[in-house]
C-alpha positions as CSV (number, residue, x, y, z in Angstrom):
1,X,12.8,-5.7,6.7
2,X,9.0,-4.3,6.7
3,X,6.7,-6.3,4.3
4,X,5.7,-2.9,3.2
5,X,8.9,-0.9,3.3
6,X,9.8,1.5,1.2
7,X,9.5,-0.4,-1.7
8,X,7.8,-4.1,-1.2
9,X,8.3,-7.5,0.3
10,X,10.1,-8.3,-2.7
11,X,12.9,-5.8,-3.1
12,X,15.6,-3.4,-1.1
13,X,18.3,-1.2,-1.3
14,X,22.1,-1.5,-1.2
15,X,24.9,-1.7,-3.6
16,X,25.8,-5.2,-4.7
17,X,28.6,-7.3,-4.3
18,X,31.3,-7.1,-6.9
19,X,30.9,-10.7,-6.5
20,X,26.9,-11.0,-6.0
21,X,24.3,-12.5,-8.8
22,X,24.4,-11.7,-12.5
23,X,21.9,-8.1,-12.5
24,X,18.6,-7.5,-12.9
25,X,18.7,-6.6,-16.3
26,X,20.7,-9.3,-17.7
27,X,18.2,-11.8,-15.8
28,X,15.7,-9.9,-17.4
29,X,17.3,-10.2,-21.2
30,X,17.7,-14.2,-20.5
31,X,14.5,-15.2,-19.3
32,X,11.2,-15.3,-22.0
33,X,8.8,-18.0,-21.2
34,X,5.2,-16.6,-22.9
35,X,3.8,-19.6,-21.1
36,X,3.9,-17.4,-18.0
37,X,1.5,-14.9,-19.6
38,X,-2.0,-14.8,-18.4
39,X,-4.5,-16.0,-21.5
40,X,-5.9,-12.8,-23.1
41,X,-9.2,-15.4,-24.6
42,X,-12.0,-16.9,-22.2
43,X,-11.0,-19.7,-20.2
44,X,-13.3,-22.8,-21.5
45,X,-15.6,-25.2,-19.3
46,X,-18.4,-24.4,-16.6
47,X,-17.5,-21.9,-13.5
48,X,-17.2,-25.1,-11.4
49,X,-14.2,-26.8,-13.6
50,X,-12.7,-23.2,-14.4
51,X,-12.4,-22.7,-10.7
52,X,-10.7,-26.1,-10.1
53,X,-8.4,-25.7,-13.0
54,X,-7.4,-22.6,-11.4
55,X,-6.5,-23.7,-8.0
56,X,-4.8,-26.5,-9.1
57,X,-2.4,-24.2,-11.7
58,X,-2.3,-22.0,-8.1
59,X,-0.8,-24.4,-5.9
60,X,3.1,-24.7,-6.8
61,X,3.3,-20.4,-7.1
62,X,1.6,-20.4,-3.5
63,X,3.7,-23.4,-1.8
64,X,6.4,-21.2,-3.5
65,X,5.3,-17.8,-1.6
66,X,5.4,-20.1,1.5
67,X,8.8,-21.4,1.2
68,X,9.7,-17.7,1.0
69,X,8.6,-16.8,3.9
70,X,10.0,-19.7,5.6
71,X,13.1,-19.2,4.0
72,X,13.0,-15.9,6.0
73,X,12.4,-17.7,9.2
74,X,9.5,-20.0,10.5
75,X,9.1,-17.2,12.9
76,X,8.1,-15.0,9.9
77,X,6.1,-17.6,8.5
78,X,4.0,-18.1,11.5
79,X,3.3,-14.5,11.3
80,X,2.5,-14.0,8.0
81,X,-0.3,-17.1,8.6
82,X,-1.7,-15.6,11.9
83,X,-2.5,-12.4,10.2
84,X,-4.3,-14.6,7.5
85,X,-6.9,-16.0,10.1
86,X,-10.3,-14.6,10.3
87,X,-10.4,-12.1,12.9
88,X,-12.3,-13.9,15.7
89,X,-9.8,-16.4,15.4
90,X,-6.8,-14.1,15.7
91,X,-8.5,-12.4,18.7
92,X,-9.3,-15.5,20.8
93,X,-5.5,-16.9,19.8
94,X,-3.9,-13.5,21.2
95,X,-6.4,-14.1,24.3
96,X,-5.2,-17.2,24.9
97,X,-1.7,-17.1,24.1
98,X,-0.9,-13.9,25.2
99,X,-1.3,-14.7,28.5
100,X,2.5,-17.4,28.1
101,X,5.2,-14.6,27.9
102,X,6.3,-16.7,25.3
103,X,7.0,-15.8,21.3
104,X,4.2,-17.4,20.7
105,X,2.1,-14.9,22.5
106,X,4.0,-12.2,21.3
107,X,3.5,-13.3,17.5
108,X,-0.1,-14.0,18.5
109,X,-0.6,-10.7,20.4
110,X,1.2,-8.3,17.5
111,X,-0.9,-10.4,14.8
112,X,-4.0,-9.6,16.2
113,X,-2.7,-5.6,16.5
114,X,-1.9,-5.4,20.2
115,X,1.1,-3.9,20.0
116,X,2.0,-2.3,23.6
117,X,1.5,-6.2,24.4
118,X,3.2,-7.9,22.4
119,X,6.1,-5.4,23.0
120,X,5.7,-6.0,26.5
121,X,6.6,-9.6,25.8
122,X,9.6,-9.3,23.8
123,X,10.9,-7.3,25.9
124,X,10.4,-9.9,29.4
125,X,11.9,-12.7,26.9
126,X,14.4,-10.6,26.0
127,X,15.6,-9.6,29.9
128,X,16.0,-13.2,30.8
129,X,19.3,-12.4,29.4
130,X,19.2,-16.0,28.4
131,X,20.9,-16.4,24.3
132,X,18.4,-18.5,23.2
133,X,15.5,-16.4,24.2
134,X,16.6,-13.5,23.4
135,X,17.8,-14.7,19.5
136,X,14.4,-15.6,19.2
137,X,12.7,-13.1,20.9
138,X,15.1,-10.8,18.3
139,X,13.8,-12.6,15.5
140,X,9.5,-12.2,16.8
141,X,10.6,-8.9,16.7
142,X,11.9,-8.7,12.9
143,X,8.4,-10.5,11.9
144,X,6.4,-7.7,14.0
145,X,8.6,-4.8,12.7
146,X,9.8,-4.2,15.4
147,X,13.4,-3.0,14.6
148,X,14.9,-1.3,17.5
149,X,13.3,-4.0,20.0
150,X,14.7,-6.4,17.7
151,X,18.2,-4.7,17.7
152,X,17.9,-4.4,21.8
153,X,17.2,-8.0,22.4
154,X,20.1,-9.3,19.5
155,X,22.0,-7.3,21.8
156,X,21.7,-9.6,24.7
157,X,23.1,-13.2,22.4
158,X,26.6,-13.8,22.4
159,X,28.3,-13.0,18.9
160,X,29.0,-17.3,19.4
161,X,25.5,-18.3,19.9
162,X,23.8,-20.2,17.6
163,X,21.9,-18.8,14.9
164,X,23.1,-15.3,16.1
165,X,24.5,-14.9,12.2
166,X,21.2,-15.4,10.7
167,X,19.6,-13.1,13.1
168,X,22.2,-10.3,12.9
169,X,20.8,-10.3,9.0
170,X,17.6,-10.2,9.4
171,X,17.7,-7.6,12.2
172,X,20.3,-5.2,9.7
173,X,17.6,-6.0,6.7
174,X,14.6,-4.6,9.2
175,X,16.8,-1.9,10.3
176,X,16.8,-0.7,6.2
177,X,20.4,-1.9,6.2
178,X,20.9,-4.4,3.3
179,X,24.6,-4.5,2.2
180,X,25.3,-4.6,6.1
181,X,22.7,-8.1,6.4
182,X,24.4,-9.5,3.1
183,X,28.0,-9.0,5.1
184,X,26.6,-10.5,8.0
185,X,26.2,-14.1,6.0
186,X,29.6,-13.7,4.2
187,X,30.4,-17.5,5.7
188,X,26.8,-18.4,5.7
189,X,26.6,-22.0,6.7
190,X,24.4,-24.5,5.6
191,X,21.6,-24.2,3.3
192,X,18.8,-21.9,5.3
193,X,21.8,-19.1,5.8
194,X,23.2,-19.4,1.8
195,X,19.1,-19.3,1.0
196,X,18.7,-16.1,2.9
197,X,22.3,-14.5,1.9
198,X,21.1,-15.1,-2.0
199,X,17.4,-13.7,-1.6
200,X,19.0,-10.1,0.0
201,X,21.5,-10.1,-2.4
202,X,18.4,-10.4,-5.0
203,X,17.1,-7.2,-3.2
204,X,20.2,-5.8,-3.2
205,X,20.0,-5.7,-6.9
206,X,16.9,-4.8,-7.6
207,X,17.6,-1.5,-5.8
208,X,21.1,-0.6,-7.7
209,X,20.3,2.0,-10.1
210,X,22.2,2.1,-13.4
211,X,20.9,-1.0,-14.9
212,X,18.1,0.4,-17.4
213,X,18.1,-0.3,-20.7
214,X,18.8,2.3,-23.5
215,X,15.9,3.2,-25.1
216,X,14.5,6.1,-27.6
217,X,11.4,6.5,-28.7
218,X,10.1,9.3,-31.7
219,X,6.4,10.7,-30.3
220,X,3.6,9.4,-33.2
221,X,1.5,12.0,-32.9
222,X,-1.4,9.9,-32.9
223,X,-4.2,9.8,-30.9
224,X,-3.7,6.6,-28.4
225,X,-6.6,3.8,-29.3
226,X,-4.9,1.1,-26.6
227,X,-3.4,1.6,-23.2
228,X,-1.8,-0.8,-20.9
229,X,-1.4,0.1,-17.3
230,X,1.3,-1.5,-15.1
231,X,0.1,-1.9,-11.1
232,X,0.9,-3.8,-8.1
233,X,-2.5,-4.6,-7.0
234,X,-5.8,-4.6,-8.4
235,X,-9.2,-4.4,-7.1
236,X,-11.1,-6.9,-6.1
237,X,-8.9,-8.6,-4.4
238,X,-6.9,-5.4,-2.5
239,X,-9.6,-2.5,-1.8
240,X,-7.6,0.2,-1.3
241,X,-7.2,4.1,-2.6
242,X,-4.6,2.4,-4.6
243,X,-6.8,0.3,-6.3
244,X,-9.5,2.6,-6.4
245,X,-7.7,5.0,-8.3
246,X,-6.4,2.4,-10.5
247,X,-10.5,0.8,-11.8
248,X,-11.8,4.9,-11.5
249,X,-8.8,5.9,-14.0
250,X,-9.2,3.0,-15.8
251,X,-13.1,2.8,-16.1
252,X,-13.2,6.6,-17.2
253,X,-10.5,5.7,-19.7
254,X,-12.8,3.4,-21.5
255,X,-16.1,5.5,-20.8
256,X,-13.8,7.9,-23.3
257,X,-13.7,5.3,-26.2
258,X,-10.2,4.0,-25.1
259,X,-9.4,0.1,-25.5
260,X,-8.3,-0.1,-21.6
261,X,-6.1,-2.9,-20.0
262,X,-4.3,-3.1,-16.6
263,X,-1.6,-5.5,-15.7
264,X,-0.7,-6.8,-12.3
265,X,2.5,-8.2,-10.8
266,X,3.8,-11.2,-11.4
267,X,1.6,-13.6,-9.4
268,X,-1.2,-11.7,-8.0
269,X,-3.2,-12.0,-6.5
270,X,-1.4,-15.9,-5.0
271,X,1.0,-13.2,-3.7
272,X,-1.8,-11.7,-1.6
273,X,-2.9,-15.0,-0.3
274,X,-5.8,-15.3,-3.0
275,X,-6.0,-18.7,-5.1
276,X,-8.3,-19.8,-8.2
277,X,-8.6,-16.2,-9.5
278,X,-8.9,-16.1,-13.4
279,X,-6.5,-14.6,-15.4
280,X,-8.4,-12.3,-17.1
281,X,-11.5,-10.3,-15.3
282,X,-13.4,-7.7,-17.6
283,X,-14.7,-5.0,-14.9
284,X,-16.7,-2.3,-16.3
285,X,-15.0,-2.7,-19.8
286,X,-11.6,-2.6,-18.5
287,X,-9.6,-6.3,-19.1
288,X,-7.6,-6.8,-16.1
289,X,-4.6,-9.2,-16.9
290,X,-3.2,-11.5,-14.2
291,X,0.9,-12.7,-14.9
292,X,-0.1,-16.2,-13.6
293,X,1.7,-19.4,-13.8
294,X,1.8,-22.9,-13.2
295,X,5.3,-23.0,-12.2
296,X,6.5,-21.8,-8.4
297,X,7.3,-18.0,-8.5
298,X,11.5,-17.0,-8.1
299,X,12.8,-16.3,-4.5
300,X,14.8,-13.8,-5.0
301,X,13.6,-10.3,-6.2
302,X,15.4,-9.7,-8.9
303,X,14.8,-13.1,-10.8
304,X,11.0,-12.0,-10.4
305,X,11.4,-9.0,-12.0
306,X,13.1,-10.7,-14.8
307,X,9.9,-13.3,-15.2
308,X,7.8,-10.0,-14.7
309,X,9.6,-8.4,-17.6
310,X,9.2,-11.5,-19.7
311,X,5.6,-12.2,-19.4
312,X,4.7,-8.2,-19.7
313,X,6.5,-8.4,-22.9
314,X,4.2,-11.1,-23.8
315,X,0.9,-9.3,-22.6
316,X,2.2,-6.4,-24.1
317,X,2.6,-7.9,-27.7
318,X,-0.7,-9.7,-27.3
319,X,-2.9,-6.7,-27.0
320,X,-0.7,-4.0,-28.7
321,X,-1.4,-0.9,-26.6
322,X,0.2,2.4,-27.9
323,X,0.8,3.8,-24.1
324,X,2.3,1.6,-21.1
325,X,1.3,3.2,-18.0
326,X,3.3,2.5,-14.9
327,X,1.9,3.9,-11.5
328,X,4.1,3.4,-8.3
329,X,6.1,1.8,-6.9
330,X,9.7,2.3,-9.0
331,X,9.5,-1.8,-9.8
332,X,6.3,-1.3,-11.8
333,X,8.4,1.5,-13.7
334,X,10.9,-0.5,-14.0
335,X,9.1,-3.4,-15.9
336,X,7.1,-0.7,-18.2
337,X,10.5,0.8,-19.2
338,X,12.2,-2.6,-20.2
339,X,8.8,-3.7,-22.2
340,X,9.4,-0.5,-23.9
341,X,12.8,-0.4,-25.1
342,X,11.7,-3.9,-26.6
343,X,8.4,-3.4,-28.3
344,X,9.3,0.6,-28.9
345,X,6.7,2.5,-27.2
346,X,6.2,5.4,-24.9
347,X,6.0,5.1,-21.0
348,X,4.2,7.4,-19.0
349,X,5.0,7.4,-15.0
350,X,2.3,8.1,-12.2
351,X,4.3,8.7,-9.0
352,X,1.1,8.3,-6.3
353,X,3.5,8.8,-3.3
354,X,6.9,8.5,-2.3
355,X,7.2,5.1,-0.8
356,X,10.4,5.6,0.6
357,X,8.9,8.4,2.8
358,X,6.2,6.1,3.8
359,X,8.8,3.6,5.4
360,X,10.6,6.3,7.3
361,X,7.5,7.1,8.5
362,X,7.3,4.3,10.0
363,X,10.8,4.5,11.9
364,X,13.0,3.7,9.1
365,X,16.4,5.0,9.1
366,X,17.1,7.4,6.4
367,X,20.5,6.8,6.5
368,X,20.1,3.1,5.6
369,X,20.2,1.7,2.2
370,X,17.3,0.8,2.0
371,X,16.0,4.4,2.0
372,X,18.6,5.4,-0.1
373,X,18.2,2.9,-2.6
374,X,14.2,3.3,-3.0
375,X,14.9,6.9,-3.6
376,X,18.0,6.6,-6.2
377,X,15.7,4.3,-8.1
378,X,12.2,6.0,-8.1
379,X,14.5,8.8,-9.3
380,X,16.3,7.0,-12.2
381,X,12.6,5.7,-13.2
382,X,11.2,9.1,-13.4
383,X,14.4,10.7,-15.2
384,X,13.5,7.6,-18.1
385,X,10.0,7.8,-18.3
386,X,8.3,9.6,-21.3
387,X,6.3,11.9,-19.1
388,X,5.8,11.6,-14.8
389,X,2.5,12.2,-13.5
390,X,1.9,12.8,-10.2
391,X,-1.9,13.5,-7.8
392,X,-0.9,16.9,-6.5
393,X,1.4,20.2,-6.8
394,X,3.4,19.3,-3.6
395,X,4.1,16.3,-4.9
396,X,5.0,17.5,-8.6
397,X,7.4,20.5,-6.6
398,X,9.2,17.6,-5.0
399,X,9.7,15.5,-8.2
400,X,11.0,18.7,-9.9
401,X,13.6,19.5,-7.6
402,X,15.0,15.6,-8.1
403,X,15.9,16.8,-12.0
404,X,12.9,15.9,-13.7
405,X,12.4,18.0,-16.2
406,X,9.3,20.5,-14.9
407,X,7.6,20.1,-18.3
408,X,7.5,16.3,-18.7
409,X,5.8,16.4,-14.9
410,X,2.5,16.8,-14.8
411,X,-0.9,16.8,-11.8
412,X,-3.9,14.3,-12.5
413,X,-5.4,14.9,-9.1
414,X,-7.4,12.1,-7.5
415,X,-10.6,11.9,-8.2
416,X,-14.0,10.0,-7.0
417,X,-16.0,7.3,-9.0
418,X,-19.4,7.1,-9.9
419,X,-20.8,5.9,-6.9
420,X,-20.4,9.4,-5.5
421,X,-21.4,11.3,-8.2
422,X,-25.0,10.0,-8.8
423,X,-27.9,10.1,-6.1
424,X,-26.6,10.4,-2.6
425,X,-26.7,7.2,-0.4
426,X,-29.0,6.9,1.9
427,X,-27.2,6.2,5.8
428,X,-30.7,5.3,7.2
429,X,-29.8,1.5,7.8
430,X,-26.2,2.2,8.8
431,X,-26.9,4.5,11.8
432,X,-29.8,2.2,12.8
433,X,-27.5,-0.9,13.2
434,X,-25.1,1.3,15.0
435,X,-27.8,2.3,17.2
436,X,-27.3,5.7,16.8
437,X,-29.9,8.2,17.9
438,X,-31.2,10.3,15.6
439,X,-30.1,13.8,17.7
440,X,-26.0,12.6,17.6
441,X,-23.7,14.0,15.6
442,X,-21.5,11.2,14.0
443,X,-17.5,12.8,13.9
444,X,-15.7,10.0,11.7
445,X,-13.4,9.0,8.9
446,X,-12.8,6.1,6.0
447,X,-9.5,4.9,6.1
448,X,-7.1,2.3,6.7
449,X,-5.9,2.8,9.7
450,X,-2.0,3.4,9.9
451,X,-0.5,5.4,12.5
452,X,0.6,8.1,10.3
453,X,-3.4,8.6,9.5
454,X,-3.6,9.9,13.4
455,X,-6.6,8.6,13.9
456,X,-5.7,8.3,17.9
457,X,-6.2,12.0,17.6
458,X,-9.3,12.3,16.7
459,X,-10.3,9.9,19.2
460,X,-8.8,11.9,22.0
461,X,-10.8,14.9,20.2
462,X,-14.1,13.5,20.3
463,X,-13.3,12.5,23.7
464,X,-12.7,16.5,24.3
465,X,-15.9,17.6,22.7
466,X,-18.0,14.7,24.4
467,X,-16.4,16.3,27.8
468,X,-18.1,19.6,26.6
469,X,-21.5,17.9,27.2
470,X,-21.6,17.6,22.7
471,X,-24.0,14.9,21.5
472,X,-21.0,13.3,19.4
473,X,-20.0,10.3,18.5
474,X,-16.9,8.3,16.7
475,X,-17.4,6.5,14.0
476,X,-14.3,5.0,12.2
477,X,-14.6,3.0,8.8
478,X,-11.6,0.6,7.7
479,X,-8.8,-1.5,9.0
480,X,-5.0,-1.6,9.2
481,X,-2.7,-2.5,11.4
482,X,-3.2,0.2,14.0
483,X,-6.5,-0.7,14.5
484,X,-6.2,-3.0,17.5
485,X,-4.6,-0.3,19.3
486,X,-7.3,2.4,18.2
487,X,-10.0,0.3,19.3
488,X,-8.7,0.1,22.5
489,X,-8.1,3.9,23.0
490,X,-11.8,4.5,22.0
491,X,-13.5,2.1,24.2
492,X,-11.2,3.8,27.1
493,X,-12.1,7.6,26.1
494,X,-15.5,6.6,24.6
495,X,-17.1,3.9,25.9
496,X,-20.2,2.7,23.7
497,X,-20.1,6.5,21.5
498,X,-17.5,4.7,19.4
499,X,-17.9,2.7,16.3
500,X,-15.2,0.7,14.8
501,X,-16.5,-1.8,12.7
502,X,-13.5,-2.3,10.5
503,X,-13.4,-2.6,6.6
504,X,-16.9,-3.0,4.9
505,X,-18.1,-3.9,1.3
506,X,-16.6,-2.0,-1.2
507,X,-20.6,-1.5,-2.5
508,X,-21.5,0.1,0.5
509,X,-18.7,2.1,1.4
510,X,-21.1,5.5,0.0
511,X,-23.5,4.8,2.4
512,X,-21.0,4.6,5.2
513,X,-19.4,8.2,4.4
514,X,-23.2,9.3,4.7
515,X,-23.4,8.1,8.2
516,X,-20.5,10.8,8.7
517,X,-21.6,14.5,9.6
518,X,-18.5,15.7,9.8
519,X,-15.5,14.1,8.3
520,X,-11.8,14.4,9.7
521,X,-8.5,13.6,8.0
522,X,-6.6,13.8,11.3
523,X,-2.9,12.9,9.7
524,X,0.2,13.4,11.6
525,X,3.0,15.5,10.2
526,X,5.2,13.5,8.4
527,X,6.9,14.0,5.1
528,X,4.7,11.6,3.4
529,X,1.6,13.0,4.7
530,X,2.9,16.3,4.1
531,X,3.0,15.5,0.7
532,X,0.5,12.3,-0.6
533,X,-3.3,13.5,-1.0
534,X,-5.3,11.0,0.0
535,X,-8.8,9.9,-1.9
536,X,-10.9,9.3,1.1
537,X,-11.6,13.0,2.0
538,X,-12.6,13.6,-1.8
539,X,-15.3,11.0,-1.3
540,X,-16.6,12.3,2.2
541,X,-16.8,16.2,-0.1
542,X,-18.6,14.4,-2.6
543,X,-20.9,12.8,0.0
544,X,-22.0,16.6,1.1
545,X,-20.0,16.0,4.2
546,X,-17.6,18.8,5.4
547,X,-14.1,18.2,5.5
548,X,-11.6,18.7,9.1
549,X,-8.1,17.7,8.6
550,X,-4.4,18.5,9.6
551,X,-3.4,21.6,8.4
552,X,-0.8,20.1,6.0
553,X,0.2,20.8,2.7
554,X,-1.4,18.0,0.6
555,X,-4.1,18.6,2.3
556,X,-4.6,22.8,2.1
557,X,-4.9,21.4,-1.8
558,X,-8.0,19.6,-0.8
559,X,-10.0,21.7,2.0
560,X,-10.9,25.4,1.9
561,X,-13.2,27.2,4.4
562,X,-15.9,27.1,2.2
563,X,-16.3,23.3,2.7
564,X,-14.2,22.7,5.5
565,X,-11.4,23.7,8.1
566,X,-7.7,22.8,8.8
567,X,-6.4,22.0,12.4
568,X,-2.8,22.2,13.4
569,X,-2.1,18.4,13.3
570,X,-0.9,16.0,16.2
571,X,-3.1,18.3,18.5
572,X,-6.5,16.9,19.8
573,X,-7.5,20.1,21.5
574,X,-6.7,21.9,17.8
575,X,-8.9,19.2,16.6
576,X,-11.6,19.6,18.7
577,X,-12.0,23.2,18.0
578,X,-12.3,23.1,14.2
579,X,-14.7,20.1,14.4
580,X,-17.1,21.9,17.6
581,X,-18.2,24.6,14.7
582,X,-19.9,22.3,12.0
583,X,-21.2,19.4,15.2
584,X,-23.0,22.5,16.9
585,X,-24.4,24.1,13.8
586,X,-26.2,22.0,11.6
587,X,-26.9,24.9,9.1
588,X,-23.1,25.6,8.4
589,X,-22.9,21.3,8.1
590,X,-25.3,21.7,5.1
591,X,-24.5,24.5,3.4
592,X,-20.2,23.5,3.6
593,X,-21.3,20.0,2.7
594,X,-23.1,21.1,-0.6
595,X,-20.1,23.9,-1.8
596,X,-18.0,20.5,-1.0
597,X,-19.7,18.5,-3.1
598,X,-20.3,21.2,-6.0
599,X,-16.7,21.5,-6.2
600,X,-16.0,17.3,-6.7
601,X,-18.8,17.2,-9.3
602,X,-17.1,20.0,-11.2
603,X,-13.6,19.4,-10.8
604,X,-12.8,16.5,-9.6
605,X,-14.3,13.3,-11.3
606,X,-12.2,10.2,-12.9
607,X,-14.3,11.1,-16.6
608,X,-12.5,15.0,-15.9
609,X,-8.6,12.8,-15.1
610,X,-9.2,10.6,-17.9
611,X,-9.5,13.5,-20.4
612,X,-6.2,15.5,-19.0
613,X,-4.4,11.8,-19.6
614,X,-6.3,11.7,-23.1
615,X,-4.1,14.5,-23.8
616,X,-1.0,13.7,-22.5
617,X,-1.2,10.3,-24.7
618,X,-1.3,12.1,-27.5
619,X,1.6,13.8,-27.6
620,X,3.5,11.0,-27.3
């Protein structure tokens, strides 16, 4: 199953067994241990003992995240830690081991985002037609994502090999198909097969709708003084649009006069491979809470959302907020909407995309559970939320026609921070270091770099306006796992004309848009993209930069011919055209780059969002 998935490493879809685990909510009702509550007071000591205290409370929670992977497969271990190594490392690994035609290389290769490659190799090890190989060539495939290369070498190993039960399950749960993996291990044997049965039966349950509490809750009236907000991730650890939409809400919240809190997931950010973090960080004003602990973290998913429940309840009683404020994914709902029914208060939504979408976009079968599941659920948390907030009228059309009720949903657009809104950043030092001269025109975006985001497009349409004799170059800020392959593309079709320098400090990200003349949001058509507005293009608008992007839906709510222009999407030529008119006239650059940027200042700041939430809060 994808890390990502629809939903998260730690959860899927399916029904469960009749005879599977006791639910999620009954785990949830049984398990209260305050002692996994991060300290709301100032840890004592100097910086120096603080940080060794921390690593050491870290160490059984991230041995614990380990075993899990292992408990997957070593395979998916070794995975997971090659995409932890510093980048030179991964690239001269994938160099040197992806010359074997052995999993090895093929883990190595995929790790370091050479895809075709890595591909390549499965497939040879697969073709040998030889059980062994193949099962484990099956299984390199399951840890790259790989699901219908995994499902075409499993092909090849005898239904009697060995180990061909354990990966039949792990190839059904990549495939999105759940209940099918948990039949697979119905006479699991030995302890690494009853492991693996138990943690996708854990998934299993945490995607089986029906098993919210009962709750009611009478509106106050009041104006809110306290709210608590309910993520996944957090900045600074993750540096995404997630995050950043998370600390600009946030920070804007308490610009207001609002006592602002966020809470992460249970174990961030040891989850995301980061140890000795405190457990509370104040960030402009905003306390951000960390549900750390001591103890190892629970395999299977839903026993961590029953220690999530307990230790929110704990947070939540500690600081006293009048609002809990869940933004995706359904889990995060899911947590808000228990702490609620205990503590009595009201539970406000944000749906920032439909994560289910964003899996299928990625190959996922929507006919698998797994798609199903995420769906049924995100539903059934919208349905019980207070009110559901969503960042744009496509998306609030589509959460309507679920059976929401069309006045409890409401748009809180995204929004840019204060680093855009003040002076603009100066890209002087940027395009020097890039050794750009001063007569090129810089075509570019800031993103991470999925496929879905199409930035292969936009290669091949600078690559049609250089062919024009243009003075243009690519310049592409982020990473992701599509990057390897991008970079390749664009050294082919560009040569030295194309920049890649992957993700930069979140600090200077401002200055980086700057070094864009012309932005480009080149997405491909999928029903997420069709659908999610992204932040990145808000920022390039509020850098005075014109906007280019795929004439999509989401994104007709964010570009308008007096700042930019839409292109049909998946079409470089389309592309090419609509960026040619702002490279060759610098006067239309300037003048849609300032109506852009007019527009953000006056519609579309985090101070404007936290004031349309300001209100929402108060009617409940």
């Amino acid at each position: 199953m994808p890390d990502s998935g629809a939903v998260s490493p730690d959860s899927a879809p399916g029904g469960a067994p009749s005879s599977g685990p006791a639910s999620a909510s009954d785990r949830a009702t049984a398990v209260r241990r305050d002692d996994d509550v991060p300290r709301v007071t100032a840890p004592r000591g100097g910086a120096v003992g603080r940080r060794a205290r921390a690593l050491v409370r870290d160490a059984l929670p991230a041995a614990s995240v380990a075993r899990g992977h292992l408990g997957r497969h070593p395979v998916v271990a070794a995975t997971r830690a090659l995409r932890a190594l510093p980048a030179p490392v991964r690239r001269a690994l994938a160099d040197t081991l992806g010359r074997t035609r052995t999993v090895a290389g093929a883990l190595a290769l995929g790790a370091d985002g050479r895809s075709d490659a890595a591909d390549a190799t499965l497939r040879a090890l697969a073709a040998t037609r030889a059980p062994r190989r193949a099962s484990a060539a099956a299984i390199a495939a399951v840890a790259l994502h790989r699901g219908a290369l995994a499902r075409a070498a499993l092909d090849a190993v005898p239904g009697t090999a060995p180990g061909r039960r354990r990966a039949e399950a792990l190839v059904a749960a990549e495939e999105g198909h759940l209940t099918r993996a948990v039949a697979a291990l119905a006479d699991a044997r030995g302890p690494a097969e009853r492991r693996l049965r138990a943690d996708l039966q854990g998934e299993v349950a945490v995607l089986t709708p029906g098993r919210l509490p009962g709750r009611t809750h009478v509106p106050s009236g009041r104006a809110p003084a306290r709210v608590l907000h309910q993520v996944t991730n957090a900045l600074p650890e993750v540096q995404a649009g997630y995050t950043t939409r998370t600390h600009g809400l946030a920070a804007a919240q308490h610009a207001l006069g609002l006592d602002v809190h966020v809470g992460t997931r249970l174990g961030f950010p040891v989850t995301a491979g980061s140890l000795g973090a405190p457990r509370t960080v104040v960030r402009d004003g905003v306390g951000y809470h960390r549900l750390l602990t001591a103890r190892p973290l629970p395999r299977r998913a839903d026993d961590r959302l029953a220690h999530d429940v307990a230790a929110t309840t704990a947070l939540a009683r500690a600081l006293a907020p009048d609002v809990l404020h869940a933004h995706s994914k359904f889990v995060n709902a899911d947590v808000a909407l228990r702490v609620a029914a205990r503590l009595d208060l009201p539970v406000v939504y944000e749906v920032r995309g439909f994560l289910e979408e964003t899996w299928r976009s990625r190959g996922g079968d929507p006919a698998a559970d797994l798609y199903r599941g995420a769906r049924e659920r995100e539903t059934e948390v919208m349905l019980a939320a207070d009110r559901v907030v969503t960042i744009s009228q496509g998306m609030r059309d589509a959460i309507v026609a679920r059976g929401v009720p069309a006045a409890h949903v409401h748009v809180v657009a995204n929004a840019v921070d204060d680093r855009f809104t003040g002076p603009l950043a100066d890209p002087t030092d940027v395009r020097a270091r890039l050794g750009i001269p001063d007569g090129d025109v810089v075509v570019g975006t800031v993103t991470t770099v999925n496929d879905y985001e199409g930035v292969d497009v936009l290669v091949d349409a600078v690559a049609l306006l250089r062919a024009r004799g243009l003075p243009v170059r690519l310049l592409v800020v982020g990473s992701g796992p599509a990057l390897a392959g991008v970079r390749a593309r664009a050294a082919r079709a560009l040569g030295d004309a194309a920049h890649l320098p992957g993700r930069v400090p979140f600090a200077q990200v401002p200055a980086w848009h700057r070094a864009i003349d012309v932005f480009a949001v080149p997405r491909r058509d999928l029903p997420v993209t069709a659908a999610v507005t992204p932040i990145k293009p808000l920022e390039a608008l509020a850098s005075a930069r014109p906007v280019v992007a795929s004439d999509l839906p989401a994104l007709r709510e964010l570009v308008t011919p007096a700042w930019g222009a839409l292109a049909a999407a998946d079409d470089p030529a389309a592309l090419a055209t609509a960026l040619e008119t702002f490279v060759t006239d610098p006067v239309a650059r300037h003048d849609a780059g300032s109506a852009g940027r007019a527009w953000i200042l006056a519609e579309r700041t985090w101070r404007r969002a936290a004031e349309q939430y300001r209100a929402l809060y108060t009617g409940l």
